[in-house]
Biopython code that builds the backbone (N, CA, C, O; Angstrom):
import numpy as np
from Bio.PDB.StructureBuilder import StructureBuilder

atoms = [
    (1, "UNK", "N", (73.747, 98.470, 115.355)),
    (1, "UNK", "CA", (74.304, 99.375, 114.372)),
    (1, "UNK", "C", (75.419, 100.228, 114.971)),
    (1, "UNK", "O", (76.493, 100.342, 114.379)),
    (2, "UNK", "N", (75.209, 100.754, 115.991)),
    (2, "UNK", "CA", (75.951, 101.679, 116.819)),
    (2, "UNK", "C", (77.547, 100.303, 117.258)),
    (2, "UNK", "O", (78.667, 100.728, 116.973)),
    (3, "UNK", "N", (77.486, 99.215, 117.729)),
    (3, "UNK", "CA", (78.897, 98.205, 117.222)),
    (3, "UNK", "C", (79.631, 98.681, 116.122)),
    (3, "UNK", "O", (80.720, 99.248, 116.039)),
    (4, "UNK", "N", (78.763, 98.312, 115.267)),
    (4, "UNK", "CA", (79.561, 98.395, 113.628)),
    (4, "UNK", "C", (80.430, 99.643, 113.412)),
    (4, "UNK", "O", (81.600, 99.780, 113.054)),
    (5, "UNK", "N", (79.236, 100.704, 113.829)),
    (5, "UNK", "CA", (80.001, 101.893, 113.493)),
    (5, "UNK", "C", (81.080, 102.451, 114.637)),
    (5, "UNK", "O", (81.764, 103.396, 114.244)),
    (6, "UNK", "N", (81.297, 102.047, 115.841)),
    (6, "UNK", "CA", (82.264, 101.678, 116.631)),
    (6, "UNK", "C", (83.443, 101.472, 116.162)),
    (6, "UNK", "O", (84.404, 102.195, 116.424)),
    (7, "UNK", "N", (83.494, 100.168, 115.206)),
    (7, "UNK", "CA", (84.714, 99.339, 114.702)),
    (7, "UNK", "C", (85.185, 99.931, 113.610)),
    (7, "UNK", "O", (86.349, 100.186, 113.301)),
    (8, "UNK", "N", (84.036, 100.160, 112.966)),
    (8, "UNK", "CA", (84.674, 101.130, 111.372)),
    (8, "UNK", "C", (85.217, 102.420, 112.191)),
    (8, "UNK", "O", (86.442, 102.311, 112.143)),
    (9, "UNK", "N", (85.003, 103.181, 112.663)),
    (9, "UNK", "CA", (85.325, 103.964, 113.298)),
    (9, "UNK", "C", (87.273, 104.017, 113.630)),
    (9, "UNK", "O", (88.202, 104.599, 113.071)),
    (10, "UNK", "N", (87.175, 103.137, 114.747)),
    (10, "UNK", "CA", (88.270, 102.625, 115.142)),
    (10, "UNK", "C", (89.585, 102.171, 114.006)),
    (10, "UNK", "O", (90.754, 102.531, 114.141)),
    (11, "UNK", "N", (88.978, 101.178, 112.725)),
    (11, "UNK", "CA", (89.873, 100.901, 111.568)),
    (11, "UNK", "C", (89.986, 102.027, 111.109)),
    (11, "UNK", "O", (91.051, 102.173, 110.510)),
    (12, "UNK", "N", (89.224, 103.063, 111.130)),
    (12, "UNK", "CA", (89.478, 104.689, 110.087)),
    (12, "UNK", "C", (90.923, 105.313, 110.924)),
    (12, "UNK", "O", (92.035, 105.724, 110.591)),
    (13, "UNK", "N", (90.105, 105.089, 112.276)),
    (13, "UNK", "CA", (90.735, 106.529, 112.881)),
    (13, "UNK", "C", (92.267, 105.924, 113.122)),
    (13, "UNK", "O", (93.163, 106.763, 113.028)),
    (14, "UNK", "N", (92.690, 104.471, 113.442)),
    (14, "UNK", "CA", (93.562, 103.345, 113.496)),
    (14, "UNK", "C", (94.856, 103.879, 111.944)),
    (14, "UNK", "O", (96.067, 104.078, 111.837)),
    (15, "UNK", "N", (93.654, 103.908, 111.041)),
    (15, "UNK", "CA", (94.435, 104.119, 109.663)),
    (15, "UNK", "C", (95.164, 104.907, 109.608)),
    (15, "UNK", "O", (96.353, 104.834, 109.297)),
    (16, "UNK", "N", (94.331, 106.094, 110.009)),
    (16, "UNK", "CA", (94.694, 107.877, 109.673)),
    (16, "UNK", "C", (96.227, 108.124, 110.194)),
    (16, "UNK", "O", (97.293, 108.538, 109.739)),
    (17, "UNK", "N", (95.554, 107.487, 111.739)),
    (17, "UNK", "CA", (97.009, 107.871, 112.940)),
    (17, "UNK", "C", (98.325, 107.224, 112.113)),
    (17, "UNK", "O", (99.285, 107.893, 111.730)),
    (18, "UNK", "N", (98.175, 105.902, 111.938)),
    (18, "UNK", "CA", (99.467, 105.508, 111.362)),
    (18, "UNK", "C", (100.219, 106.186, 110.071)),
    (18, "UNK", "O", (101.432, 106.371, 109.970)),
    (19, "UNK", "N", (98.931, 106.601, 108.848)),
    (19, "UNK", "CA", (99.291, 107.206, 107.405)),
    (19, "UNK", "C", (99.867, 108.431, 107.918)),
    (19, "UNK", "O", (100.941, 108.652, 107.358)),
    (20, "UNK", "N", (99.502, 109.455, 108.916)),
    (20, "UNK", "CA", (99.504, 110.914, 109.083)),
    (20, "UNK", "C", (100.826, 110.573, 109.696)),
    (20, "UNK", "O", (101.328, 111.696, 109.645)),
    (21, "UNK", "N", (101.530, 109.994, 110.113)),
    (21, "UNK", "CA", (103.051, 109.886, 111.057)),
    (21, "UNK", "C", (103.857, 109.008, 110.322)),
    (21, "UNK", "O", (104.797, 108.419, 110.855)),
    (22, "UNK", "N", (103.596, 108.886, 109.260)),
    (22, "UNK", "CA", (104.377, 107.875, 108.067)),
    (22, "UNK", "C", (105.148, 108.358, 107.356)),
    (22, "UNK", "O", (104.651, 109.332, 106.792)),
    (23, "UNK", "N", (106.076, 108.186, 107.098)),
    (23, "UNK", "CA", (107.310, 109.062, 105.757)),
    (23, "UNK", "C", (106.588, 108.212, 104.697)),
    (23, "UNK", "O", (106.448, 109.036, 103.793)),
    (24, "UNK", "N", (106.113, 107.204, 104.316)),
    (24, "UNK", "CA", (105.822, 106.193, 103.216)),
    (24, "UNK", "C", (104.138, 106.249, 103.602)),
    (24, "UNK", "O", (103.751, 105.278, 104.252)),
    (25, "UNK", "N", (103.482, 106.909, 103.389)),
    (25, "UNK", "CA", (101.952, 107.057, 103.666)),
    (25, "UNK", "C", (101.632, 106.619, 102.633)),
    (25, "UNK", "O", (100.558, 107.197, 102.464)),
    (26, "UNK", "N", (101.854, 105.688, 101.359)),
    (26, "UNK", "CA", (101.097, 104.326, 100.694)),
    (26, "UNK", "C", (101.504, 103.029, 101.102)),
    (26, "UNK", "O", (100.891, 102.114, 100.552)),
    (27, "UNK", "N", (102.233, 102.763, 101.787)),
    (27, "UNK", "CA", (102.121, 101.702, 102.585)),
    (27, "UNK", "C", (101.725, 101.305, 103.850)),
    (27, "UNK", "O", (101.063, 100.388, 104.336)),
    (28, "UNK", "N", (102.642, 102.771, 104.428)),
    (28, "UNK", "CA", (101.207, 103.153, 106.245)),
    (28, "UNK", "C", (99.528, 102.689, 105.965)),
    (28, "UNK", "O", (98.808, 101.915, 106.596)),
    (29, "UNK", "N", (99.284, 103.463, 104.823)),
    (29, "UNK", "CA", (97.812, 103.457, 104.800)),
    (29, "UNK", "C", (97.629, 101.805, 104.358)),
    (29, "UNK", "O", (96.720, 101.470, 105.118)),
    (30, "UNK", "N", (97.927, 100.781, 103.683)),
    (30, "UNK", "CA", (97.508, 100.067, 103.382)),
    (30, "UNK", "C", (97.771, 98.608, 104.455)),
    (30, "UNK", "O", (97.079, 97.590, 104.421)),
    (31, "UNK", "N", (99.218, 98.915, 105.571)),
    (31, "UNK", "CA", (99.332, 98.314, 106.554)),
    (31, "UNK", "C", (98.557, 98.723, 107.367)),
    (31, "UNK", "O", (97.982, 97.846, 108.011)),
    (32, "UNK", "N", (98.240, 100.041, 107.657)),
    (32, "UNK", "CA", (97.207, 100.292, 108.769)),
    (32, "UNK", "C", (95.420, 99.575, 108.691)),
    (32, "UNK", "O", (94.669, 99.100, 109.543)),
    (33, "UNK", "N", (95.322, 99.791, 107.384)),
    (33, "UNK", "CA", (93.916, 99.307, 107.275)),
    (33, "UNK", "C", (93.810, 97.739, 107.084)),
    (33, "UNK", "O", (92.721, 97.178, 107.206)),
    (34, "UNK", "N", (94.684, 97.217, 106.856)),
    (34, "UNK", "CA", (95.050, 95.506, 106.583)),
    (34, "UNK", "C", (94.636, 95.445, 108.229)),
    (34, "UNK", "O", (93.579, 95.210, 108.813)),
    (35, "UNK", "N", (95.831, 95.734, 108.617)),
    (35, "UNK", "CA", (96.186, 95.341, 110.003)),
    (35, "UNK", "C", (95.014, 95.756, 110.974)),
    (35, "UNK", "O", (94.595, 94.683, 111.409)),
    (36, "UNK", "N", (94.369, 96.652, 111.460)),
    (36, "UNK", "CA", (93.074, 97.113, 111.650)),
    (36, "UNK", "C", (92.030, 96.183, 111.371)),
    (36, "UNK", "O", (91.358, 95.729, 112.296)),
    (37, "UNK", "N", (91.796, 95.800, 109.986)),
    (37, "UNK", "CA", (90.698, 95.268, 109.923)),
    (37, "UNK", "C", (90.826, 93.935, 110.156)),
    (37, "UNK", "O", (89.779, 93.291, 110.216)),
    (38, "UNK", "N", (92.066, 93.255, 110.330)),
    (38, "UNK", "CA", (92.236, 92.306, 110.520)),
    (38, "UNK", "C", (92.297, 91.658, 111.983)),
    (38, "UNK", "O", (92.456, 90.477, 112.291)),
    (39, "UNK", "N", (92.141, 92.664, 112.704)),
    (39, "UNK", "CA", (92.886, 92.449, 114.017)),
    (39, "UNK", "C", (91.129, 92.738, 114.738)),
    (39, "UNK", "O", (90.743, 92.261, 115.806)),
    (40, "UNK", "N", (90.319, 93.612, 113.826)),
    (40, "UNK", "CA", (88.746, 93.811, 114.541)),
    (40, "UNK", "C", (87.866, 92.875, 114.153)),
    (40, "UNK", "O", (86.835, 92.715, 114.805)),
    (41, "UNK", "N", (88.215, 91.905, 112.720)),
    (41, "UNK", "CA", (87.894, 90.581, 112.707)),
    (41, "UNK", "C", (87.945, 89.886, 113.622)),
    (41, "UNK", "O", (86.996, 89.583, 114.346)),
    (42, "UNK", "N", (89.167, 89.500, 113.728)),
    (42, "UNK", "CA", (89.690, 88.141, 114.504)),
    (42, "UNK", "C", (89.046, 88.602, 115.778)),
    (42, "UNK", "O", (88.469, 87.640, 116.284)),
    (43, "UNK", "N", (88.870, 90.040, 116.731)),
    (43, "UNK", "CA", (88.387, 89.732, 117.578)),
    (43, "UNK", "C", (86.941, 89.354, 118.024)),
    (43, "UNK", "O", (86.355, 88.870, 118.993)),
    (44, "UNK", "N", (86.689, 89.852, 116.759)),
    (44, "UNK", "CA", (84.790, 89.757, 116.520)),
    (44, "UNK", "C", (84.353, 88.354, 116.680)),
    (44, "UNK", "O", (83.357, 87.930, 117.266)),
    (45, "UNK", "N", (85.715, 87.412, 115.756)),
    (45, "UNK", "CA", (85.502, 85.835, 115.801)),
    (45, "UNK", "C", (85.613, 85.469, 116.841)),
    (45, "UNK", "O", (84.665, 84.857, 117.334)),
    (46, "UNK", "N", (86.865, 85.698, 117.641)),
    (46, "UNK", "CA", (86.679, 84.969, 119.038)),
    (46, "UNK", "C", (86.262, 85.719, 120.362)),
    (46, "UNK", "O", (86.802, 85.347, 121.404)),
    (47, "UNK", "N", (85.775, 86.265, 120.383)),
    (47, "UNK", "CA", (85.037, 87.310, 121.449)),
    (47, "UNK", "C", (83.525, 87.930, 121.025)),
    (47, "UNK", "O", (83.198, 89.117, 121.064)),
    (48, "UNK", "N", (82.728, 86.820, 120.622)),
    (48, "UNK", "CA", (80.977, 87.508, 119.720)),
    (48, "UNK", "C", (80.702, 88.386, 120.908)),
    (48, "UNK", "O", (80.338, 89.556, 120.782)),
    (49, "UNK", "N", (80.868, 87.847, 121.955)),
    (49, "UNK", "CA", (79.470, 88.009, 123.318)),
    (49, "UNK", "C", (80.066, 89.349, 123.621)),
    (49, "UNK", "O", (79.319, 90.300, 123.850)),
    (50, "UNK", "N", (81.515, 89.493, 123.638)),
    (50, "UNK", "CA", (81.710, 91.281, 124.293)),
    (50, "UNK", "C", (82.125, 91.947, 123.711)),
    (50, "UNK", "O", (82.950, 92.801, 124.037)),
    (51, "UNK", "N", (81.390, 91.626, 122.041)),
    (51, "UNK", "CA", (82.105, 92.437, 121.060)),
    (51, "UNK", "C", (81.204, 93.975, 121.474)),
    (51, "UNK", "O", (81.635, 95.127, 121.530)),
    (52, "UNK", "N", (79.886, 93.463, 121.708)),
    (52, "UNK", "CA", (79.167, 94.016, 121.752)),
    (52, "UNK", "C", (78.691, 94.927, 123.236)),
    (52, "UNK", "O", (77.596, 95.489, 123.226)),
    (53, "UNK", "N", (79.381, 95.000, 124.191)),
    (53, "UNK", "CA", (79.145, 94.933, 125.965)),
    (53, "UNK", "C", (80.667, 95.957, 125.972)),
    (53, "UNK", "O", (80.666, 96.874, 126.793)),
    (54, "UNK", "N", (81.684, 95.824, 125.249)),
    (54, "UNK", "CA", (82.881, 96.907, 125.478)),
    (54, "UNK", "C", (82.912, 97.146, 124.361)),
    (54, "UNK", "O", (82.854, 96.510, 123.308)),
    (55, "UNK", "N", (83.084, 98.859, 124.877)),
    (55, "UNK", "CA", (83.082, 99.812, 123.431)),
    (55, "UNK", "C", (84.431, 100.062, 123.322)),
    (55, "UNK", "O", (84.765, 100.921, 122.506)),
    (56, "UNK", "N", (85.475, 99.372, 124.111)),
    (56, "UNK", "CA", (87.165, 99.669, 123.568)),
    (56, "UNK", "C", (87.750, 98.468, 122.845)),
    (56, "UNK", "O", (88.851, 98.515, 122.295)),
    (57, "UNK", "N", (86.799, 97.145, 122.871)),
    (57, "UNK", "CA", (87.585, 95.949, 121.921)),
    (57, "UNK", "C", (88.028, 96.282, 121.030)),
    (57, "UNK", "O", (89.206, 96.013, 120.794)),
    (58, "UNK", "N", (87.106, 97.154, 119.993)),
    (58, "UNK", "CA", (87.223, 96.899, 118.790)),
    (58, "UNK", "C", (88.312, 97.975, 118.265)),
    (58, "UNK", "O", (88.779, 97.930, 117.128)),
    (59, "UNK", "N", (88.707, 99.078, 119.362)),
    (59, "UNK", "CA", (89.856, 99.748, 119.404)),
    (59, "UNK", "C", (91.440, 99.316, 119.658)),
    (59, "UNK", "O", (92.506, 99.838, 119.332)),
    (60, "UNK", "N", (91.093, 98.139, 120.382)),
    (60, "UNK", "CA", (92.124, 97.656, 120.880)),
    (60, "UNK", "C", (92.319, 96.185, 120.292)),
    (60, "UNK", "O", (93.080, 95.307, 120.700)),
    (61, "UNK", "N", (91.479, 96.159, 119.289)),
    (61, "UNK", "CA", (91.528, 94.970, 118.568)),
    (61, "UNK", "C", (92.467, 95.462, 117.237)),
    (61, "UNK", "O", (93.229, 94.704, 116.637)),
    (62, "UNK", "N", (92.260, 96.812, 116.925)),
    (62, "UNK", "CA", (92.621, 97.660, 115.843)),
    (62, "UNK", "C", (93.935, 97.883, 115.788)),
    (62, "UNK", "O", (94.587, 97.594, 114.785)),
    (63, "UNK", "N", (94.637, 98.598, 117.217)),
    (63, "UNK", "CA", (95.854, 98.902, 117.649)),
    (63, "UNK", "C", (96.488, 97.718, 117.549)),
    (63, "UNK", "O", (97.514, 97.788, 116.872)),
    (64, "UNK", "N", (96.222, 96.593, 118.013)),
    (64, "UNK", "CA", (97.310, 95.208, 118.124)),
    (64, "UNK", "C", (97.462, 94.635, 117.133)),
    (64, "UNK", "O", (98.466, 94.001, 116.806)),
    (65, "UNK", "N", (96.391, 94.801, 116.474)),
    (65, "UNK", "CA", (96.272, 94.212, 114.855)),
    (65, "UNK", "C", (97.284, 95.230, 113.812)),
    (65, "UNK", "O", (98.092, 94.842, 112.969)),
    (66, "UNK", "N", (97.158, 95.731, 113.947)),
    (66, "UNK", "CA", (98.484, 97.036, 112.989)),
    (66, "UNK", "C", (99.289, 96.856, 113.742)),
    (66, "UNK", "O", (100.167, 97.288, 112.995)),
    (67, "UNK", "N", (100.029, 96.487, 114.941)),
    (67, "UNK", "CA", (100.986, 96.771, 115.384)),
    (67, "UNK", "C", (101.887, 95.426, 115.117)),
    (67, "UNK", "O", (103.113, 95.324, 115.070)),
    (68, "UNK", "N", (100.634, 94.195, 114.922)),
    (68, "UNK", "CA", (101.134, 92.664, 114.732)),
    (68, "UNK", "C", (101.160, 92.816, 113.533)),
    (68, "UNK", "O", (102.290, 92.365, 113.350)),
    (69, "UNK", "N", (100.858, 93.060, 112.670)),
    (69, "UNK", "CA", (100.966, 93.231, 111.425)),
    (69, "UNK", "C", (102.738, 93.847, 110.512)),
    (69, "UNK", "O", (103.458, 93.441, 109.600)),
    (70, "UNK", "N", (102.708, 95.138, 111.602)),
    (70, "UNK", "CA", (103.622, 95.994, 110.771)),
    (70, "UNK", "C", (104.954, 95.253, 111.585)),
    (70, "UNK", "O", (105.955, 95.419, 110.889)),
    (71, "UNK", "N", (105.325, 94.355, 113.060)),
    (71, "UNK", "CA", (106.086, 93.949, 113.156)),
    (71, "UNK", "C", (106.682, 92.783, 112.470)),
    (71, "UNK", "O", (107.869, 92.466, 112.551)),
    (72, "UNK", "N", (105.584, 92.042, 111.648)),
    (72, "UNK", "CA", (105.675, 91.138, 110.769)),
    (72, "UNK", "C", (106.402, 91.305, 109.763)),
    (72, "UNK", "O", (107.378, 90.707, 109.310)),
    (73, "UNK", "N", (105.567, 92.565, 109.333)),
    (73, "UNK", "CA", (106.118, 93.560, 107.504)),
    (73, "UNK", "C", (107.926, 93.812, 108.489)),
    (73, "UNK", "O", (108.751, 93.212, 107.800)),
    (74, "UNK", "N", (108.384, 94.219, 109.284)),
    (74, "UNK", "CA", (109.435, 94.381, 109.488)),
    (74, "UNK", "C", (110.528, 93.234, 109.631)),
    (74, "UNK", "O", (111.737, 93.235, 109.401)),
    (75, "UNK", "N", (109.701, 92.303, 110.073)),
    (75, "UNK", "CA", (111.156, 91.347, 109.831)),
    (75, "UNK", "C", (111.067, 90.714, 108.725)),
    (75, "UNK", "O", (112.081, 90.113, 108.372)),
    (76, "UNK", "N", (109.716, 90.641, 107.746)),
    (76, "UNK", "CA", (110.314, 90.013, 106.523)),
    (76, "UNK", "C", (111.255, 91.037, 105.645)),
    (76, "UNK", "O", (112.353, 90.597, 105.304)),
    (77, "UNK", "N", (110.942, 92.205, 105.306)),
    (77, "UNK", "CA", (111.545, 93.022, 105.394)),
    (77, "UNK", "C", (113.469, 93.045, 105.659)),
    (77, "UNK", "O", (114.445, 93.245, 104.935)),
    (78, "UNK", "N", (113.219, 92.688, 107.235)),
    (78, "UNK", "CA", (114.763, 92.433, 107.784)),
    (78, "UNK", "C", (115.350, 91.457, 107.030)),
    (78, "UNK", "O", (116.289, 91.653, 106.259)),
    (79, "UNK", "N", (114.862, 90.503, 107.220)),
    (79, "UNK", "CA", (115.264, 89.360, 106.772)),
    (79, "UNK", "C", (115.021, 88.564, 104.938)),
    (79, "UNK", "O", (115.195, 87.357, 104.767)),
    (80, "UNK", "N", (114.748, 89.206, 104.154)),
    (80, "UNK", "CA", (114.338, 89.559, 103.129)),
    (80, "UNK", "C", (115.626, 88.406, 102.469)),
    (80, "UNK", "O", (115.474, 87.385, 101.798)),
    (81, "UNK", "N", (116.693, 88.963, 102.901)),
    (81, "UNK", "CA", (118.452, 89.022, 101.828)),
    (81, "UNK", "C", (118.782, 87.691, 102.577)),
    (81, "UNK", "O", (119.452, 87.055, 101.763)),
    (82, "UNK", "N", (118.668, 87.034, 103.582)),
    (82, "UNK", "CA", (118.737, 86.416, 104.542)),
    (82, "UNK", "C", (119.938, 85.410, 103.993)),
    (82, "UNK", "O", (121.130, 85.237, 104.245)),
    (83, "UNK", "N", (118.613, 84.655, 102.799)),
    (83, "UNK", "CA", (119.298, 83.000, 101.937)),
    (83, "UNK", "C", (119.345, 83.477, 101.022)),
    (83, "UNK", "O", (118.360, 83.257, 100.318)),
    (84, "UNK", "N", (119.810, 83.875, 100.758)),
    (84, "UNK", "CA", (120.421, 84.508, 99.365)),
    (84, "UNK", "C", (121.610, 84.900, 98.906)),
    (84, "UNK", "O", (122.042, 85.987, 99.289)),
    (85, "UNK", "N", (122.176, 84.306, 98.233)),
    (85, "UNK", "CA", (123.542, 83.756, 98.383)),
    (85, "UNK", "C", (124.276, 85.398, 98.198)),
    (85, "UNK", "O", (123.725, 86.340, 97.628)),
    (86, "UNK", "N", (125.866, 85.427, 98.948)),
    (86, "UNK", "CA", (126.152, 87.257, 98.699)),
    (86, "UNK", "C", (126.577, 87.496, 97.004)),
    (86, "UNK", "O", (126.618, 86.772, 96.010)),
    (87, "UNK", "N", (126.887, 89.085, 97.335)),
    (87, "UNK", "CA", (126.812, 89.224, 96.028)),
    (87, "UNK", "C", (128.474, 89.370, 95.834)),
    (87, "UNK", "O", (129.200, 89.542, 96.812)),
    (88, "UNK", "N", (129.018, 89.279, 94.404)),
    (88, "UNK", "CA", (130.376, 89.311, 94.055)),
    (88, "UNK", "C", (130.719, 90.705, 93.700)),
    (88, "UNK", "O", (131.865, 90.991, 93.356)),
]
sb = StructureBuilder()
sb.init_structure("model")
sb.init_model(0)
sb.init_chain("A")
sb.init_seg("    ")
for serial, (resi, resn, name, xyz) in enumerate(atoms, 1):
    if name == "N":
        sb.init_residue(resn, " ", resi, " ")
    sb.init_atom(name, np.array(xyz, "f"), 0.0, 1.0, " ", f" {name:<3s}", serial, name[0])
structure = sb.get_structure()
């Protein structure tokens, strides 16, 4: 029980930091918690045995996961106008 609440922990506190330093805090918040929970998944999937043995995975599963996330949201973003023919 004390895992779980580890990781939720980590996606909250993961969230907050990013929404609270955001000019756009409805999209901070919804990249932060995407990205967070996505990133304490994936490590849960491939790391069972020390999900549970280190109490910083699931922190540092949190941080890379929002950070892979929001560099993503930035180049589609960038690159958005890319093929798209210019305008007259």
């Amino acid at each position: 029980m004390g895992v779980l609440v580890n990781a939720v922990a980590a996606i909250v506190v993961v969230t907050a930091a990013l929404t609270l330093t955001s000019l756009d805090r409805r999209t901070a918040a919804l990249l932060g918690a995407t990205g967070s929970l996505t990133g304490t998944f994936l490590a849960w999937v491939v790391a069972p045995g020390s999900w549970g043995s280190s109490p910083l995975l699931p922190w540092a599963a949190a941080v890379a996961g929002t950070v892979l996330l929001i560099a993503g949201w930035s180049a589609v973003r960038a690159y958005s106008g890319l093929f798209e023919p210019p305008r007259r």
